[in-house]
N, C-alpha and C positions, 0 to 999 in steps of 0.2 A: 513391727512387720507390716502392717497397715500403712503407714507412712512412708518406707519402702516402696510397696505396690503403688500406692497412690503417686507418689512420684516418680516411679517407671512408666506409669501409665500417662501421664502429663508428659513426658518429654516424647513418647512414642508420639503422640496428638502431635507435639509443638511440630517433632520430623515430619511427617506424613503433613500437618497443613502447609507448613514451609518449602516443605522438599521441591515443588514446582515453578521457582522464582524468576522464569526464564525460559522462552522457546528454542530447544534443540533445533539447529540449522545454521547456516551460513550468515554472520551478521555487521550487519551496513550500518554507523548511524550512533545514533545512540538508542540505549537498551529499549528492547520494547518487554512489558510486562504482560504477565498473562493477566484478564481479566477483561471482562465487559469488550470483547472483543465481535463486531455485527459483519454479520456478511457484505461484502461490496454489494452483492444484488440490492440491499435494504439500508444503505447510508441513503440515500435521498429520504427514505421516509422517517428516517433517526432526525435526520436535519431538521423536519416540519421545514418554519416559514425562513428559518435563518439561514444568510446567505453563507455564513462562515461557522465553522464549529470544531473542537479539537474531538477526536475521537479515534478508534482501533478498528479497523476493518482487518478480514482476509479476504482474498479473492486466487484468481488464476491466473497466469501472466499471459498475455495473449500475443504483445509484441516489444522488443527493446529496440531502441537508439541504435541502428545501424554502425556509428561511428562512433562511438563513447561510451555507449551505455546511458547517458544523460538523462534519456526519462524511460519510460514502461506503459504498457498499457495493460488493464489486469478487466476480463469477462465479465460484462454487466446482462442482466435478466430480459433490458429488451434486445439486445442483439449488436450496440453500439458498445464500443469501448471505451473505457475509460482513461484519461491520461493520469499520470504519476507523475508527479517530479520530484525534488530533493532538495531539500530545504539549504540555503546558499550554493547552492550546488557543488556541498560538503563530500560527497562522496558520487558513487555510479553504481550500476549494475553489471556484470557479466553481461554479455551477447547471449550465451548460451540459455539462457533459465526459461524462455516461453514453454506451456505445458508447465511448469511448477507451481505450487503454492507458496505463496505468501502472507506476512502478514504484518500490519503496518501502522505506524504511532505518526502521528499527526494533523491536517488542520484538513476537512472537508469543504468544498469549494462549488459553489456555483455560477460561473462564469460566462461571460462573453467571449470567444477568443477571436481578435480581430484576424481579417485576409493575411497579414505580413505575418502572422505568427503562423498560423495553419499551412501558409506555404513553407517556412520555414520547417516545421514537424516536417512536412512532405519529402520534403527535401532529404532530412535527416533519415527520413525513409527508406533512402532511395529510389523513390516513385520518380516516376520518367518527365520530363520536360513538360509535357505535353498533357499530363497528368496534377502537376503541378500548377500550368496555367488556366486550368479549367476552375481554380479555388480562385472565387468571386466574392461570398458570403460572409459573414463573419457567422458565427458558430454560438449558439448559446449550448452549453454544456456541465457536465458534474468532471470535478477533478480532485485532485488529491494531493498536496502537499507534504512528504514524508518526513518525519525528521529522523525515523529509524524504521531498519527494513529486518526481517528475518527472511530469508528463502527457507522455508521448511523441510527439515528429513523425514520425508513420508515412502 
């Protein structure tokens, strides 16, 4: 009878720690698992000094690729957004998902993005003419390279 319980009681454990092997919601990519997963506000300081690093953030979508869905931007803590993109440019996002959570399997980035690209986002924007040629700069920035997306069911 012991041996019984005690093996009801092991596989009750095994369900209950397995049971979560995957975030419910809409999924891009390839799987993202749950675990060790940092808020977008606090990937730079997960990163420290390295410029590249693979890791699991979530964050909030703030803007999508007017035309495609092609990249994302997801609310960072000083006030700037973050970009997103997708790794081979394997899949997209919906237009609709800014205000959603997400959350996201791939390589953390700290970047320069030169003029021709930032116009180019602009662009994709839809940002006006005029809006567009006012980007002179290049950009040092934090980005995010996805390889798998979940848009979450909250």
């Amino acid at each position: 009878m012991k041996k019984i319980i005690l093996s009801l009681a092991f596989c009750l454990i095994a369900t209950f720690t397995f049971a979560q092997t995957e975030y419910k919601g809409q999924k891009f990519g390839e799987a993202v698992t749950p675990g060790d997963v940092k808020p977008a506000a606090k990937m730079e300081a997960a990163m420290g000094s390295k410029t590249t690093t693979d890791m699991k953030i979530e964050g909030k979508v703030v803007d999508v690729c007017k035309k495609k869905g092609c990249w994302m931007t997801l609310e960072m803590a000083n006030g700037e957004p973050m970009r997103v993109t997708f790794k081979d440019y394997a899949f997209f996002m919906p237009m609709d998902i800014v205000g959603k959570q997400v959350v996201l399997d791939g390589v953390a980035k700290k970047q320069t993005i030169s003029v021709e690209t930032l116009r180019h986002y602009a662009e994709d924007a839809k940002k006006s003419p005029e809006e567009v040629a006012k980007i002179t700069d290049p950009k040092k920035e934090l980005a995010f390279e996805a390889k798998g997306v979940v848009i979450l069911d909250k």
